[in-house]
C-alpha positions in Angstrom: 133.3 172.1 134.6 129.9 170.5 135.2 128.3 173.6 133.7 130.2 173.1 130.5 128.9 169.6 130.4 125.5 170.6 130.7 125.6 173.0 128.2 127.4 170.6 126.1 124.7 168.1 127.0 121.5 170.5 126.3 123.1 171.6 123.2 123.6 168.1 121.5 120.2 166.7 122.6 117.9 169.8 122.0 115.0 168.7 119.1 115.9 170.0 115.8 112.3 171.5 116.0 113.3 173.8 118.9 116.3 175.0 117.4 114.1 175.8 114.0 112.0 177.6 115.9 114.5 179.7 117.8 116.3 180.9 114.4 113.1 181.7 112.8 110.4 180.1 110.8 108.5 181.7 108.1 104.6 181.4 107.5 105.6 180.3 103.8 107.6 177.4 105.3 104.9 176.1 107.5 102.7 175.7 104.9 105.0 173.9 102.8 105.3 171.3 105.9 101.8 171.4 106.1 101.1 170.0 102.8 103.9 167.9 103.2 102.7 166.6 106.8 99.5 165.8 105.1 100.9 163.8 102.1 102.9 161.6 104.4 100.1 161.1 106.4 97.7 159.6 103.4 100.1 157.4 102.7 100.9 156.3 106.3 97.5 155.7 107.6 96.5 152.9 105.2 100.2 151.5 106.1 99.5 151.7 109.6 96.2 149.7 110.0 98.1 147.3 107.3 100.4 146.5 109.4 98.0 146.5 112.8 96.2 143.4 111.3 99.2 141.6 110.5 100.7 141.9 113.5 97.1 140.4 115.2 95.7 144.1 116.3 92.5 146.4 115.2 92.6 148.5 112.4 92.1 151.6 114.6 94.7 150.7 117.1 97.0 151.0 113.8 95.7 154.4 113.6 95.9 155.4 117.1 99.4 154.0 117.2 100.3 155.9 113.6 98.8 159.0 114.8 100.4 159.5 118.1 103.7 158.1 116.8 103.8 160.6 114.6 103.6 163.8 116.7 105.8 162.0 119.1 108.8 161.8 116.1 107.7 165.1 115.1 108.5 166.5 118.4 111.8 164.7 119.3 113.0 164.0 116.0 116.8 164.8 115.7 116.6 166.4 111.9 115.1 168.9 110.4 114.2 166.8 107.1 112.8 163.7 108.4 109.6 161.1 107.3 108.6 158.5 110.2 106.0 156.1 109.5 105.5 152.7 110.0 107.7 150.2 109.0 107.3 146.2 107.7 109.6 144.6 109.9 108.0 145.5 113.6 104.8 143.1 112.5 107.0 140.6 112.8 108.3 141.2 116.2 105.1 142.1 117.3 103.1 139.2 116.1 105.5 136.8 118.5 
């Protein structure tokens, strides 16, 4: 019985990004998310330091914060289409 749940368990909470990679992923597709990857990323740096100096921080720790953040939600994101990026409504919380 436990093993069911843990299969159950691994199945449900495995990154999208593992189970890609286990049904194949073509050369043609990774560039595609490439140039994608690198189109959300011009848009989300400037976003990112942005919303580091309204929230009272330094430029580069918006960077720093948008850069690791991003390989993080790349990683353990639970989609296979997804955008991440910084939002508005955390400079708020952060500020107080």
């Amino acid at each position: 019985m436990l093993k069911k749940i843990w299969e159950r368990l691994k199945a449900d909470y495995t990154p999208k990004s593992i189970e890609v990679l286990r049904k194949g992923y073509s050369l043609s597709l990774f560039k595609r998310d490439c140039i994608s990857g690198l189109t959300v990323s011009i848009v989300s740096l400037p976003l990112a330091m942005a919303l580091a100096i309204a929230s009272g921080l330094t430029p580069a720790q918006g960077l720093y914060t948008a850069i690791v953040a991003g390989f993080v939600i790349a990683l353990m994101g639970g989609s296979r289409f997804q955008i991440g990026g910084p939002t508005g409504a955390f400079a708020i919380v952060v500020l107080e």
